[in-house]
C-alpha positions in Angstrom: -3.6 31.4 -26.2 -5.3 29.3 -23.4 -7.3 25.8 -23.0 -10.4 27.9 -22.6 -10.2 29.6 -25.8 -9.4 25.9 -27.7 -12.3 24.6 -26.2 -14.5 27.5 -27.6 -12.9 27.4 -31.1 -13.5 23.7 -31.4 -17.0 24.3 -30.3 -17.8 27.2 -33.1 -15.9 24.9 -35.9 -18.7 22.3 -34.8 -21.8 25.1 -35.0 -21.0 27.4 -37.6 -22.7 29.5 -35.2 -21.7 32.1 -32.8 -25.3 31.8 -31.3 -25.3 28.1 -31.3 -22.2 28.1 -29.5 -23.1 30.9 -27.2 -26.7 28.4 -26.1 -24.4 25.5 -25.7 -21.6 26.6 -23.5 -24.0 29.4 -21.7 -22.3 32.1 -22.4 -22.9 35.2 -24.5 -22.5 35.7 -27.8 -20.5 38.7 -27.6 -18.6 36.8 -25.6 -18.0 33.8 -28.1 -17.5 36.4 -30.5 -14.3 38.4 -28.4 -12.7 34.9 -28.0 -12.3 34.1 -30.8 -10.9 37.5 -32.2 -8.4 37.0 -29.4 -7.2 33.3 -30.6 -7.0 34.6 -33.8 -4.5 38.1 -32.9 -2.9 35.5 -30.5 -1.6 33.1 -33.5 -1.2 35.9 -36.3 -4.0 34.1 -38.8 -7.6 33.9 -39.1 -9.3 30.5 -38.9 -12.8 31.7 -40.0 -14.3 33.0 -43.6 -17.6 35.1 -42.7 -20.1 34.2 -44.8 -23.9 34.3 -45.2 -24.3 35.1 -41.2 -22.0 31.6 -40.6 -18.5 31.1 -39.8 -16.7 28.6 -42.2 -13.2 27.1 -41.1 -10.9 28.5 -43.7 -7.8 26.5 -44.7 -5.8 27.5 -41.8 -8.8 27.1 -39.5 -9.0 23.4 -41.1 -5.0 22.8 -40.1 -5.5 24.3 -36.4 -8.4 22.9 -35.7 -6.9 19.2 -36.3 -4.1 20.3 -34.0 -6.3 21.9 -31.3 -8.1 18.8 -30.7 -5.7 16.6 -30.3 -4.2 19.1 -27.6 -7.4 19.2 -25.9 -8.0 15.3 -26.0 -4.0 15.3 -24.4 -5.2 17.9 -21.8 -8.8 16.2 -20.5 -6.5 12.9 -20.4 -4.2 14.1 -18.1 -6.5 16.4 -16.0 -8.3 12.7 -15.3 -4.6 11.2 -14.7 -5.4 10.6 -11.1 -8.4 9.0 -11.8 -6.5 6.7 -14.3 -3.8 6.1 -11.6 -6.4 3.3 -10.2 -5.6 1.2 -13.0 -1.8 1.2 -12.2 -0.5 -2.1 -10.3 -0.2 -1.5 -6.7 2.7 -3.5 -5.5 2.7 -4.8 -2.2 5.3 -6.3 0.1 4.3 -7.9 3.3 6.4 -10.1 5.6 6.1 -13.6 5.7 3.7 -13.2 9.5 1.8 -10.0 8.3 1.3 -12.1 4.9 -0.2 -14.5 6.8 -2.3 -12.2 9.6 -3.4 -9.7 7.6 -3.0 -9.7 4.5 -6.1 -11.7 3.3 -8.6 -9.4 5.0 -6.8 -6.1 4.0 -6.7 -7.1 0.4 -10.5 -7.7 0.9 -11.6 -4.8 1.6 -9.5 -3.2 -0.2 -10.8 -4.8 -3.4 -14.2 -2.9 -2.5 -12.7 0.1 -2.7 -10.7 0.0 -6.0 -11.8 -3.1 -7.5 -10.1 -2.1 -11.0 -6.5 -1.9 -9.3 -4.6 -4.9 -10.3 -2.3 -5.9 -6.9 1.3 -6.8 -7.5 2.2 -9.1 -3.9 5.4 -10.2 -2.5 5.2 -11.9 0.7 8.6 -12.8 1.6 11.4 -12.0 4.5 11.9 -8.8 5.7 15.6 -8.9 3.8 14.3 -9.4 0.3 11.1 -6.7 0.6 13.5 -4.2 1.8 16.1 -4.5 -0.7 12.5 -4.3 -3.0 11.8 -1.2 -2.3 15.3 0.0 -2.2 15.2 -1.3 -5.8 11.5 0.2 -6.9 9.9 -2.8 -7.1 7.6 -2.3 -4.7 5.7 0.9 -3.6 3.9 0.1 -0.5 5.5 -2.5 2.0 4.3 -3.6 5.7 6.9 -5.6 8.0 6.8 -6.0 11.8 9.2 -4.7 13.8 11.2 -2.5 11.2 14.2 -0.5 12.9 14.8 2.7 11.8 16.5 3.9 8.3 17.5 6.6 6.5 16.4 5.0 3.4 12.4 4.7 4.6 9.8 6.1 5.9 7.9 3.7 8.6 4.7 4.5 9.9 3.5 2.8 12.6 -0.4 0.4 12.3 -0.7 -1.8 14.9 1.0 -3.8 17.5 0.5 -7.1 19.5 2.6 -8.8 22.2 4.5 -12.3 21.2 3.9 -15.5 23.4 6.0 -17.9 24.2 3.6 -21.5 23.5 4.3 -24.7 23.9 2.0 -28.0 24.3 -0.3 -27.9 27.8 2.1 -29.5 30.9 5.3 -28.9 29.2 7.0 -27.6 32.1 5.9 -28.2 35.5 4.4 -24.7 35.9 3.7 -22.5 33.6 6.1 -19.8 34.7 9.4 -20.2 33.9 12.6 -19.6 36.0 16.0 -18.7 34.0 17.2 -22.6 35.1 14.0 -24.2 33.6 14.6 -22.2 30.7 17.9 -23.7 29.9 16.3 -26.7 30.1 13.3 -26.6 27.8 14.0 -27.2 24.4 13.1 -24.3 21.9 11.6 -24.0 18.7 12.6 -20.2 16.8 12.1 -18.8 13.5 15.7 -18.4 11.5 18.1 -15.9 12.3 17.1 -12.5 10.6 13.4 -13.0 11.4 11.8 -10.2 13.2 10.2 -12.9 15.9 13.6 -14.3 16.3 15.4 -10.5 16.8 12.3 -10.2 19.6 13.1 -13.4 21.4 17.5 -12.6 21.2 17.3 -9.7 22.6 14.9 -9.8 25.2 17.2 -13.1 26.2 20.4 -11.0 26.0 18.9 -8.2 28.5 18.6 -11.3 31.3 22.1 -12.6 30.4 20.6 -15.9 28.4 21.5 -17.9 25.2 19.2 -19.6 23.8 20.5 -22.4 21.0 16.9 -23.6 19.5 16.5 -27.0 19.1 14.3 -26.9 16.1 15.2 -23.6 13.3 13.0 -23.3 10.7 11.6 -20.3 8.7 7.9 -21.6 8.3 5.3 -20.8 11.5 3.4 -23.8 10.4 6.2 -26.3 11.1 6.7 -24.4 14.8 3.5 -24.8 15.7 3.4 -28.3 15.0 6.1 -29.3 16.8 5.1 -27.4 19.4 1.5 -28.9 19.3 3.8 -32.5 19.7 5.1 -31.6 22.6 8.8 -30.9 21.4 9.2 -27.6 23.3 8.1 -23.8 23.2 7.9 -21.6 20.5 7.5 -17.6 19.9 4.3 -17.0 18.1 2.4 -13.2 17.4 -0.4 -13.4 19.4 -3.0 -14.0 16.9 -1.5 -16.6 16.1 -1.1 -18.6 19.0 -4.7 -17.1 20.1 -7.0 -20.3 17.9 -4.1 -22.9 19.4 -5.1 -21.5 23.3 -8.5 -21.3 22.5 -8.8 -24.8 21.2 -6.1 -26.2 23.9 -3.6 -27.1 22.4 -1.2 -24.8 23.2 -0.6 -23.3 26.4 1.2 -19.9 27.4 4.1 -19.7 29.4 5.4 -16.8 31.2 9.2 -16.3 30.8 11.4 -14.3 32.7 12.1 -10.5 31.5 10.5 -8.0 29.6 7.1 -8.9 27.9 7.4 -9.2 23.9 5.7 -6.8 21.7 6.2 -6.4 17.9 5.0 -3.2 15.9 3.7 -3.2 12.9 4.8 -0.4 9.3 3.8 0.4 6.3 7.0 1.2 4.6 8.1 3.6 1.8 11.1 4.8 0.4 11.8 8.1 1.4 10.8 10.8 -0.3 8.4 8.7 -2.7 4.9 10.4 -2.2 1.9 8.3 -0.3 -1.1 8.4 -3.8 -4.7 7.9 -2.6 -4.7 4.6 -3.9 -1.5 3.4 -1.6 -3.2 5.3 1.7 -6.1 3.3 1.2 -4.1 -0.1 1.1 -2.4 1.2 4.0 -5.7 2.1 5.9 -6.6 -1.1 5.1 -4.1 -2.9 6.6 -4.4 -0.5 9.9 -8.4 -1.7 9.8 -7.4 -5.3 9.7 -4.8 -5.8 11.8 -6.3 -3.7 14.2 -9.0 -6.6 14.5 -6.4 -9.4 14.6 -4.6 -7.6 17.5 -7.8 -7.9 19.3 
């Protein structure tokens, strides 16, 4: 017994009619006709009384039939499963910097694509997504500067170097010396942070220790203070970009290595990538391809 010849039994308990079936599902009668001897030597009973030139569902034809279409409404709803997937929540985890860079215009677009797939968003530290996704929480996540793990796989979306900013005039010149360096206050994201992991160990490969003068674990009170003149901070550079453009920030070059953070998507290992989660994550790639620009 098959799906094919359910389909055609249903269809001939709706005719009566071995030709009416045949005209409907184009196919021949003696065709219609074989099928349904099959079904019938397959399950041991016939469903049909032959009467008059019709076929009339007998008793046990009534019984089956009830059964066969609720098999075939189960089968046609799970042959469209993928389809219905796009109604699922997508849940999202973003860093607290890629929450505030990309995720706007990424969830933007995105909503064209699959506007009837409600989003599930965390923005929050790298710590907290990660143990998220560790936990199944979360499906998709995107974080900056994510070192490698057993526990995930990390695929690379965009990258963009990370300035050191301060308010114009800060420093006499605008390259920095190790000395002046020690001297000018700074103002660093918390310990933990992937722009303050950047900023420690590019220090530690010049044989510097920076103690900030101002911690915090929101951008928005960094930039300020570094808008009043209170020292230099580490931004991504599309953030700092608006500040230089407008002047009031300035860039300062400081001694080492230049700065760069790259960008993930993030799953758990092993979890499979749906066409709904690729085109979050193709989002993402689209938009902060622009804001590394």
């Amino acid at each position: 017994m098959n799906i094919r010849q359910l389909e055609i039994f249903t269809a001939v308990a709706e005719t009566g009619s071995i030709t009416k079936t045949a005209e409907q599902l184009y196919l021949s009668q003696p065709a219609i006709s074989k099928t349904i001897r099959e079904l019938e030597t397959d399950i041991g009973v016939p469903l049909f009384d032959r009467i008059d030139n019709r076929l009339h569902l007998n008793p046990a034809g009534r019984a089956f039939r009830i059964r066969a279409t609720r098999l075939l409404t189960e089968f046609h709803d799970l042959a469209s499963f993928g389809e219905q997937t796009q109604a699922l929540p997508l849940r999202v985890g973003t860093s607290m910097t890629i929450g505030q860079l990309s995720l706007p215009a990424a969830v933007t677009e995105f909503r064209k694509l699959y506007p009837d797939t409600p989003l599930k968003i965390y923005s929050e530290n790298v710590q907290r997504i990660k143990a998220r996704l560790l936990n199944g929480d979360v499906d998709v996540a995107f974080l900056e500067g994510f070192a490698s793990s057993q526990s995930f796989t990390a695929l690379p979306i965009s990258e963009y170097p990370l300035l050191a900013v301060g308010a114009p005039h800060l420093t006499a010149t605008a390259q920095l010396t190790r000395a002046e360096m020690l001297q000018v206050p700074f103002l660093l994201r918390e310990l933990g942070s992937t722009l303050r992991d950047h900023f420690d160990e590019t220090m530690h490969h010049i044989g510097i220790d920076i103690e900030p003068m101002l911690q915090s674990t929101s951008t928005a009170v960094l930039i300020n203070a570094a808008k009043a003149g209170l020292g230099l901070t580490i931004l991504p550079s599309p953030f700092a970009q608006p500040y230089l453009t407008a002047g009031t920030l300035q860039r300062y070059e400081l001694p080492g290595q230049e700065m760069r953070t790259v960008n993930y998507a993030i799953t758990l290992k092993g979890s499979a990538v749906n066409a709904v989660q690729q085109a979050l994550v193709d989002c993402f790639k689209k938009a902060q391809w622009h804001e590394s620009l």
